[in-house]
C-alpha positions as CSV (number, residue, x, y, z in Angstrom):
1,X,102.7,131.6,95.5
2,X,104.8,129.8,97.6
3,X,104.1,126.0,98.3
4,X,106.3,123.9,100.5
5,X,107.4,120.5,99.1
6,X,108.5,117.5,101.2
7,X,110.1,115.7,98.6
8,X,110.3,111.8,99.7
9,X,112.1,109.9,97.1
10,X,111.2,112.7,94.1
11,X,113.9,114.4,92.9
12,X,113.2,118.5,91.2
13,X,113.4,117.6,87.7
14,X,113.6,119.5,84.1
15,X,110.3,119.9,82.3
16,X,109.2,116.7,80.1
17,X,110.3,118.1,76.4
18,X,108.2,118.1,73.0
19,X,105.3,115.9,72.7
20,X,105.1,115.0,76.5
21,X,104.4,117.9,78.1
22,X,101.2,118.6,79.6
23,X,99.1,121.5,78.5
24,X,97.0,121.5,82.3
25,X,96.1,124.7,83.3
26,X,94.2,125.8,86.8
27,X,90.2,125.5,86.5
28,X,88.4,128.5,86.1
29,X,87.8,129.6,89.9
30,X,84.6,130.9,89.8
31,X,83.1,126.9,88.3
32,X,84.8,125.0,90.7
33,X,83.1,127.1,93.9
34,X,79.6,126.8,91.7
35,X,80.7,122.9,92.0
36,X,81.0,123.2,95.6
37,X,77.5,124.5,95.7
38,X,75.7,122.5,93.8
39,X,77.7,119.3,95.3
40,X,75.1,116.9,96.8
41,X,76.7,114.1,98.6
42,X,78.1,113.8,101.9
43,X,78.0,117.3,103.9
44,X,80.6,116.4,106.4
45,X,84.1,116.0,106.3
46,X,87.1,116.0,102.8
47,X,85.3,115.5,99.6
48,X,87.4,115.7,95.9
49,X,85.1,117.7,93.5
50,X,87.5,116.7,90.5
51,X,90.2,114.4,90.2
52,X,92.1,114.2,86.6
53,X,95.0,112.5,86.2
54,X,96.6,112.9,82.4
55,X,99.7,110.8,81.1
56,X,101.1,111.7,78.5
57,X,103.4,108.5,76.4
58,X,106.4,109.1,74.5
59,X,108.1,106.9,72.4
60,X,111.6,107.7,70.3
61,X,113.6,106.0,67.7
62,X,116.3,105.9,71.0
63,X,114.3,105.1,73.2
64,X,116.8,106.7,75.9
65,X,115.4,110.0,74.8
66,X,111.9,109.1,75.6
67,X,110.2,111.1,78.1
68,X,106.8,110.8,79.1
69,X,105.1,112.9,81.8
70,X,101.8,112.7,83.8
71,X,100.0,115.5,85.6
72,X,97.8,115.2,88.8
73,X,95.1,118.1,88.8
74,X,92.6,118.2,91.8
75,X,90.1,120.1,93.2
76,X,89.5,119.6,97.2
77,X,86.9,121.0,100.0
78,X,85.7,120.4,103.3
79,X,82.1,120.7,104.1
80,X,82.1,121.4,107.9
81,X,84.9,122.9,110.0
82,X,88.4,123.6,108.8
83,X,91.3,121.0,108.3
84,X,93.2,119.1,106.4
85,X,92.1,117.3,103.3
86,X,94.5,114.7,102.2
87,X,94.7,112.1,98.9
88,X,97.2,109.6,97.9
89,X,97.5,108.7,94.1
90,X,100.0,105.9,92.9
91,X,102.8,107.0,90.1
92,X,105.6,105.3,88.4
93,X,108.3,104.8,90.5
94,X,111.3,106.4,88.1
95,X,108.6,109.8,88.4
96,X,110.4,113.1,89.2
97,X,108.9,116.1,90.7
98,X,108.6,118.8,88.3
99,X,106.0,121.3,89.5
100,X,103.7,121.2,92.6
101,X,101.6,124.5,92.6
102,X,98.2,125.4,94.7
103,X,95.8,127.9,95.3
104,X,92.9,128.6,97.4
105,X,90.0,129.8,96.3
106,X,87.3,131.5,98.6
107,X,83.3,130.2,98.5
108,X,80.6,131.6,101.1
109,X,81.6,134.1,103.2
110,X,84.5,135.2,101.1
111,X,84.3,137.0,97.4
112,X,82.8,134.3,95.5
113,X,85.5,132.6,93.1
114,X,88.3,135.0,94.4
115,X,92.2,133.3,95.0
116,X,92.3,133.7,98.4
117,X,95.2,135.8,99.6
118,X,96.8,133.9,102.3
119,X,98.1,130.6,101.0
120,X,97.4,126.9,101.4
121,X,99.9,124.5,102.5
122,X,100.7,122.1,100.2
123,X,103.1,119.2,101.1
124,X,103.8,117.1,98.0
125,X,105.8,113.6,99.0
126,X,106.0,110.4,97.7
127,X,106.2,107.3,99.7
128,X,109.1,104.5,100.1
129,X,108.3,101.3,97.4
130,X,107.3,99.4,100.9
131,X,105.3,101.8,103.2
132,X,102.2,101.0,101.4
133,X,100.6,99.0,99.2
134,X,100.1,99.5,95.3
135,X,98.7,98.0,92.9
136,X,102.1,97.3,91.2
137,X,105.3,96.9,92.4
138,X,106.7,99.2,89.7
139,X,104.7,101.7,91.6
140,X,104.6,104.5,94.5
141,X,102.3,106.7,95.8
142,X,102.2,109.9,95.7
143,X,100.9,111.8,99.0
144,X,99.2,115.5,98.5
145,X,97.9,117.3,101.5
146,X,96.4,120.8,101.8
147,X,94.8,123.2,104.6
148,X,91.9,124.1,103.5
149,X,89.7,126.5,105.2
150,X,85.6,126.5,106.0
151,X,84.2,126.9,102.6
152,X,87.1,127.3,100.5
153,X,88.1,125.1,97.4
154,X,91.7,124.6,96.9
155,X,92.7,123.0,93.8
156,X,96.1,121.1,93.2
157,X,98.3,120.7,90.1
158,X,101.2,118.5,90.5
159,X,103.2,117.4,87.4
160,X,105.8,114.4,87.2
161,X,108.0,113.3,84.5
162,X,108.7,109.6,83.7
163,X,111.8,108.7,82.1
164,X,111.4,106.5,79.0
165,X,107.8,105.3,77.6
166,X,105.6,104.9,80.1
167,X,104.7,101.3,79.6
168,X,102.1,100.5,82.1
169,X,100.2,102.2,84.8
170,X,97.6,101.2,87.2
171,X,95.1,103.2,89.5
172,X,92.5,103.2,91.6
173,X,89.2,104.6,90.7
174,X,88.5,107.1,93.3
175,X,89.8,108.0,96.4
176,X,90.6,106.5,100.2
177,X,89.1,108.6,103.0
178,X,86.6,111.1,100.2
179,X,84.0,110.7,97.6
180,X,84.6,111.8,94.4
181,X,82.6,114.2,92.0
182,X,84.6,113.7,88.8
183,X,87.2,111.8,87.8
184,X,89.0,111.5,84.3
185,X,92.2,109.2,83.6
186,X,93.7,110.5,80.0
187,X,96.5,108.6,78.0
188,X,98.1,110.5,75.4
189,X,99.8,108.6,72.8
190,X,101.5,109.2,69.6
191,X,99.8,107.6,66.6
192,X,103.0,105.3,65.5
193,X,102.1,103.7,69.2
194,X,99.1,101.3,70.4
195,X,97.5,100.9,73.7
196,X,95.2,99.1,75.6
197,X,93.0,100.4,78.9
198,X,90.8,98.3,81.1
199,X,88.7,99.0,84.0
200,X,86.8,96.7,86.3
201,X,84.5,100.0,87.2
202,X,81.0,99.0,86.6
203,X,79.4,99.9,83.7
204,X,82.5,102.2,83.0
205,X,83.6,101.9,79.4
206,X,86.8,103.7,77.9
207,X,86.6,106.4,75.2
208,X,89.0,106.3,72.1
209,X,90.2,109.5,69.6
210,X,92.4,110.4,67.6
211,X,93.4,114.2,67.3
212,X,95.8,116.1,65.9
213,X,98.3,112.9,65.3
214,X,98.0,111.9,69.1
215,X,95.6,109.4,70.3
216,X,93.9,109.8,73.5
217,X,92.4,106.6,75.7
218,X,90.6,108.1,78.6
219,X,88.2,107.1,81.5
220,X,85.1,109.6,82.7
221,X,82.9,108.9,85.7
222,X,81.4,110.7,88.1
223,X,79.7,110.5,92.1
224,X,82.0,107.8,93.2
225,X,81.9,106.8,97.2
226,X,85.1,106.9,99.2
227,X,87.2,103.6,98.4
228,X,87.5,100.9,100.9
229,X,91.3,100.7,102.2
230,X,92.1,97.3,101.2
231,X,93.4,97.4,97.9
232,X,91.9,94.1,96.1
233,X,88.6,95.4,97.0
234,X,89.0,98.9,94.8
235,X,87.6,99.0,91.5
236,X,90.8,99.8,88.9
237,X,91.7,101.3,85.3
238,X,94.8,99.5,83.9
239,X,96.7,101.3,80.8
240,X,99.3,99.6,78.7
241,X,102.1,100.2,76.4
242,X,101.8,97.4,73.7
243,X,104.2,98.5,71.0
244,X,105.4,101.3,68.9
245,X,107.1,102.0,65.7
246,X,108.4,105.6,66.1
247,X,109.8,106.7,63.0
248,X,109.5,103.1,61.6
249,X,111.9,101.9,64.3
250,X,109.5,99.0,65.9
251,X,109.5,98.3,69.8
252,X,107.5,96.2,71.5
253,X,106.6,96.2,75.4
254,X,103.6,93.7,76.1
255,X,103.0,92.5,72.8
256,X,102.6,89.1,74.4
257,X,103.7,87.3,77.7
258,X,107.0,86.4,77.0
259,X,107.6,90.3,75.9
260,X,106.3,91.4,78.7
261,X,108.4,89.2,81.0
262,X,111.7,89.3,79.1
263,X,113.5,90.7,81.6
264,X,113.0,87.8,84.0
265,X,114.2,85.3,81.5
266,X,117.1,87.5,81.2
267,X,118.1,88.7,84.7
268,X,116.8,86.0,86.9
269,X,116.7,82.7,84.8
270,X,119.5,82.6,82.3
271,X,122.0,85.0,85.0
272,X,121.5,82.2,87.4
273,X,123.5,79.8,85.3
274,X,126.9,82.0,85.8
275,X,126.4,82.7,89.6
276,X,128.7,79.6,90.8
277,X,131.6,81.2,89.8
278,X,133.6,78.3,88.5
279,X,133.6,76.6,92.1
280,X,132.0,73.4,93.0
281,X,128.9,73.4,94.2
282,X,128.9,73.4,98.2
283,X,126.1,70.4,99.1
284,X,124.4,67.5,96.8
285,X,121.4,65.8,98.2
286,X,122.0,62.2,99.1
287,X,118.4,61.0,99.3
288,X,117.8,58.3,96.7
289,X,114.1,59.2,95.6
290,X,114.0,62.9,93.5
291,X,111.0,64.2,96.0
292,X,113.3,63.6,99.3
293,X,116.5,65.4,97.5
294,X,114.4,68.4,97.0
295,X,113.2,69.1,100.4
296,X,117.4,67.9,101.3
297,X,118.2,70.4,99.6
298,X,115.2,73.0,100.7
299,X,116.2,72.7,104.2
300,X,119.9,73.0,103.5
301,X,119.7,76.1,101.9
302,X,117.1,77.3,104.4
303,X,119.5,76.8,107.4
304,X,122.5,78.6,105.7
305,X,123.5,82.0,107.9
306,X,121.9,85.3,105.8
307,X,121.5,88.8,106.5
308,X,118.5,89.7,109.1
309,X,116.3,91.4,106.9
310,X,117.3,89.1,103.9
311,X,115.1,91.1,101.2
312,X,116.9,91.9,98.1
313,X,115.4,93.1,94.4
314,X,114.4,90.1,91.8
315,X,117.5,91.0,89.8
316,X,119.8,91.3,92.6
317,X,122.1,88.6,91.6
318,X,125.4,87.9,93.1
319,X,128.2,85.9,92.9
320,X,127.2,82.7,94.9
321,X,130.3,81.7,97.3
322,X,131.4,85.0,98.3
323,X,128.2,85.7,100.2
324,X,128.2,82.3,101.5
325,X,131.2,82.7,102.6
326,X,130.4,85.7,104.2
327,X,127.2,85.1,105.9
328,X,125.3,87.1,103.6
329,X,122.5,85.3,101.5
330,X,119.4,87.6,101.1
331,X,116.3,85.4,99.9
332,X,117.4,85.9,96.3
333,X,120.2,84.7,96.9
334,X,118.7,81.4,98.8
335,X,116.4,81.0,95.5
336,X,119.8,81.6,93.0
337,X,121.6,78.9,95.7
338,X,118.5,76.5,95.6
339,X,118.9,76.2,92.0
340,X,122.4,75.7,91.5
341,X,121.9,72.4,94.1
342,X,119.2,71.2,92.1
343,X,121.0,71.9,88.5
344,X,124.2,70.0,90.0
345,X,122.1,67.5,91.4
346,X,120.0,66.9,88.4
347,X,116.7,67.3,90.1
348,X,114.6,69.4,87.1
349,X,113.3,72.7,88.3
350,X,111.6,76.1,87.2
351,X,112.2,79.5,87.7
352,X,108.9,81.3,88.6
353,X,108.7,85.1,89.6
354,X,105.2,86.2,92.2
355,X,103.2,88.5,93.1
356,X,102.3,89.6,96.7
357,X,99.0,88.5,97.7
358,X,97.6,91.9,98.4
359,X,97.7,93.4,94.8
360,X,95.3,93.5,92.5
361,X,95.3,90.2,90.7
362,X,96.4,90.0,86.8
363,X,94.2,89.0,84.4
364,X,95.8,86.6,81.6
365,X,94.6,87.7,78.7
366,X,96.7,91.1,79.7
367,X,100.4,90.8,79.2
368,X,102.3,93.3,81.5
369,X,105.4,94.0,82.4
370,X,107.1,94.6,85.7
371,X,104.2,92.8,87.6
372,X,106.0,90.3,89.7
373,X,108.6,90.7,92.4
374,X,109.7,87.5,93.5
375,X,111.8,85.1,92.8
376,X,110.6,81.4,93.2
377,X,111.1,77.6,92.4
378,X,109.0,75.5,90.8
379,X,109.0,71.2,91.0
380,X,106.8,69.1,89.6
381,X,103.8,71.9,90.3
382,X,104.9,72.4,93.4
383,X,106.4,75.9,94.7
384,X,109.4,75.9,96.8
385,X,110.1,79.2,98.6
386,X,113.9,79.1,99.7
387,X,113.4,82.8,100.9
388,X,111.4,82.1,103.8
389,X,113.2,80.2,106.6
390,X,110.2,77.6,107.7
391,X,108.3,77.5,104.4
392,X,108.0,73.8,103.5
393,X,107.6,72.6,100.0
394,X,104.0,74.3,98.9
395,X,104.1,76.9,101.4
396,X,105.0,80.3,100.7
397,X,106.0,84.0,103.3
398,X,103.2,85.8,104.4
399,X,103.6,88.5,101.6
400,X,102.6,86.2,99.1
401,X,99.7,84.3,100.7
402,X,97.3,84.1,97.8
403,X,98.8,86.0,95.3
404,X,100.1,84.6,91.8
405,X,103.1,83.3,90.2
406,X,104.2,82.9,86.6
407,X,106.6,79.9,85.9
408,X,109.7,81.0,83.4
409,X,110.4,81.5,81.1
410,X,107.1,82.1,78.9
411,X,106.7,80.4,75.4
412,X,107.4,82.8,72.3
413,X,103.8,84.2,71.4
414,X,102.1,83.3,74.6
415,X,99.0,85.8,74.4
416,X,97.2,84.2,77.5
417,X,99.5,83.2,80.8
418,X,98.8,80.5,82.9
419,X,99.1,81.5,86.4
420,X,100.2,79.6,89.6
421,X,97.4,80.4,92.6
422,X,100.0,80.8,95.4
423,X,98.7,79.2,99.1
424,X,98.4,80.3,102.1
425,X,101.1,81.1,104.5
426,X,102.4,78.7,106.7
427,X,101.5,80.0,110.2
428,X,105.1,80.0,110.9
429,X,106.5,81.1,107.7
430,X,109.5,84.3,107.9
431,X,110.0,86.5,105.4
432,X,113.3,87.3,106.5
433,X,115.5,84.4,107.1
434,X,118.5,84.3,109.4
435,X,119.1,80.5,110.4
436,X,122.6,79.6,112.0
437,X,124.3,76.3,110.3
């Protein structure tokens, strides 16, 4: 059967190997057109008679030669005329394309439970980190979308592989755009490994086993409406990777907060120190009281030349005064710049990384990892935003208006975090600063 794939940023990949492949297999045709019959809600328009989504987790003594996998397995229809049925599903962002295989399945007026003949169009494509919004920034979204004729069922199997242990993930429960008859959300896990799910579905509550060595966390529940768009409004599952000892060879992911943030202290906090290069730093604050000197030093690095879009990754770090020499400071390098004045200067500061406002919130008792994206100061309890080109002391860009922040680094054994509610944005605050000196 051929399916056409529009492959975005997923790259054809080699099957997961051993314990993380997926044994999903296409429904039995003939129960998902009696599914179609029986269905009861909404008679107009896309509707998902199943969703299932399966991850499965691997974990290895080198854990290089992890690879975990996750399989997307849906069943589609249209009640009323012919069209297009369409679903987006977030996946890890390191997830390649292995498979992407559909089949249409004829109801009324057709040979009831026969695979159609002619085939349905299935484009398979995952979006840019920055077209949407996901729940995580460690995320993308996967985009599926199928013709699908007047009384047909055409079901989807799409299967991903996600280098390493999969150490988090975060969905949705349901769709945008269609009601959903079934859902189930599966985590696979080898016994040697421990996990935690959540869910802020109502009255949903997780199911544990063990079997056959693995152990399975998974999430059933069924007749759920179409999803509002907005993302904080969606009811979500949360799974994560707490530790594992594969062949007594310990790891741990999210045991606790500073764990889970670990790569911040590493990458943002303690690489700052080195970024100055040996050369003097290029401005001290001359106010006499500490509170003046930080906003001297705010609106100095604020009005330094940058690139126009100025966005950059958390862990972008670079060499400080080559790129100002060059005119090319992106916002992490404004927050990297802020803190060598203040460090020179003597003015005490933290490190904190935040989270854009439109994400789901964290909860504290919950340590993840790779939850934040960017880079911040912290004074005295107040945040300083270096990135944005008008944000004052306490003010933050748009993108994080009413999101949260996590000062760094976190204590050793912190189970619980204390987060920083971020304000509103200024009504003139950029997010991508290009100021001329």
């Amino acid at each position: 059967m051929l399916v056409n794939l529009a492959m975005g940023a997923l790259v054809l990949g080699a099957s997961a190997c051993g314990t993380a492949t997926s044994a999903s297999r296409f429904e039995d045709a003939g129960v998902l057109v009696a599914e179609r019959d029986e269905w009861r809600g909404a008679q107009a328009g896309p509707v998902a008679l199943r969703l299932h989504i399966e991850a499965t987790v691997d974990t290895r003594s080198e854990p290089s030669r992890a690879a975990s996998a996750m399989v997307v397995h849906a069943s589609l229809t249209r009640f009323g005329a012919a069209g297009e049925v369409t679903f987006a599903v977030p996946v890890p962002r390191s997830a390649r394309l292995v498979e992407a295989v559909a089949r249409g399945i004829a109801g009324q007026g057709g040979v009831a439970g026969a695979v159609i003949a002619k085939t349905p169009r299935a484009n398979v494509a995952v979006a840019g980190a920055d077209d949407v919004v996901t729940l995580d920034p460690g995320q993308r979204v996967l985009n599926v979308a199928v013709d699908c004729g007047e009384s047909e069922v055409v079901e989807v199997l799409v299967r991903l592989e996600v280098p390493g242990t999969l150490v988090s993930d975060a969905r949705p429960v349901g769709l945008v755009g269609m009601p959903v008859g079934e859902i189930l959300y599966r985590y696979d896990l080898p016994n040697d490994t421990v996990g935690t799910f959540r869910t802020s579905l109502a009255g949903a509550r997780p199911v544990v086993t063990d079997k056959d060595g693995r152990r399975l966390i998974a999430l059933y529940a069924k007749d759920l409406a179409a999803l509002p768009t907005q993302v904080r409004a969606q009811p979500i599952a949360r799974y994560v990777t707490v530790s594992a000892s594969p062949k007594g060879y310990d790891q741990a992911f999210a045991s606790d907060w500073a764990v889970a943030t670990d790569a911040y202290r590493r990458r943002l906090v303690e690489a700052s120190a080195d970024l100055s290069d040996g050369y003097a730093v290029p401005f001290s604050p001359t106010a006499a009281q500490p509170d003046a000197g930080v906003r001297e030093a705010l609106a100095w690095v604020q009005a330094r030349t940058g690139r126009s879009d100025g966005e950059a990754a958390w862990d972008a770090a670079r060499k400080l005064p080559a790129v100002i020499a060059k005119n090319d400071l992106t916002a992490v390098d404004r927050t990297h710049l802020l803190a060598w004045v203040l460090r020179e200067a003597r003015l005490p500061f933290a490190f904190a990384m935040a989270r854009r406002g439109t994400r789901v919130p964290l909860e504290p008792d919950l340590p993840l990892p790779d939850a934040f994206e960017v880079p911040l100061l912290v004074v005295g309890g107040v945040v300083l935003d270096p990135g944005c080109a008008t944000c004052a002391p306490g003010q933050v860009r748009a993108s994080l208006a009413r999101g949260q922040a996590l000062v760094l680094p976190v204590a050793a054994g912190a189970k619980a975090a204390h987060f920083l509610s971020l304000p509103d944005a200024s009504p003139e605050a950029s997010p991508s600063p290009k100021a001329t000196e």
